[in-house]
Steps between C-alpha positions, in 0.01 A plus 500: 500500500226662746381143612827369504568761760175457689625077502788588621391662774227276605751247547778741730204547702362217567846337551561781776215424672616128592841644645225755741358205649844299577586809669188552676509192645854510587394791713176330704691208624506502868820594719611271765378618842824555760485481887750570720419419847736684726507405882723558776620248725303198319714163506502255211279297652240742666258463188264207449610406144825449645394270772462693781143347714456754811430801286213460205594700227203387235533846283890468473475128434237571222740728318835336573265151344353672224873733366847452479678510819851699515720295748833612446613843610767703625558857608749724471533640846454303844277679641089547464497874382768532245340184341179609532668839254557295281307288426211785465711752282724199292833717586757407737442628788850712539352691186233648675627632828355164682848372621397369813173431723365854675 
């Protein structure tokens, strides 16, 4: 009965040991790196990856060549600073207090 015991619990170990390493390595795998570049006052076509010539923009066009680009967008107030709100905090901008530009 002993060794049974002692076989039995070789194998609970050692098959607990294979689910530690599926979730160790579930834990190391990289997370996607996010960039929001957040201008004011640049057109659609002020960048170089977007065609503009009379401005270089090699550093932008690097990143914008290299990531996914995010071309569709639309705010919830008209103007800059309410927008700005919220896109920073993730609330609408009437939730915090930020109604309208100072």
């Amino acid at each position: 009965m002993k060794r049974f015991l002692i076989f039995l619990w070789a194998i609970i170990f050692t098959s607990c040991q294979g689910e530690q390493k599926k979730a160790l390595e579930a834990e190391t795998q990289e997370s996607p790196n996010v960039i929001i570049v957040l201008v004011d006052d640049l057109g659609n076509a002020d960048v170089g990856f977007n065609g503009c010539k009379d401005i270089p923009t090699p550093n932008i066009d690097k990143i914008a060549s290299e990531g996914v680009k995010f071309t569709n967008a639309y705010v919830s107030y008209a103007v800059c600073g309410p927008s700005r709100g919220g896109i920073i905090t993730g609330r609408y901008q009437d939730r915090f207090g930020f109604g309208r530009n100072p």
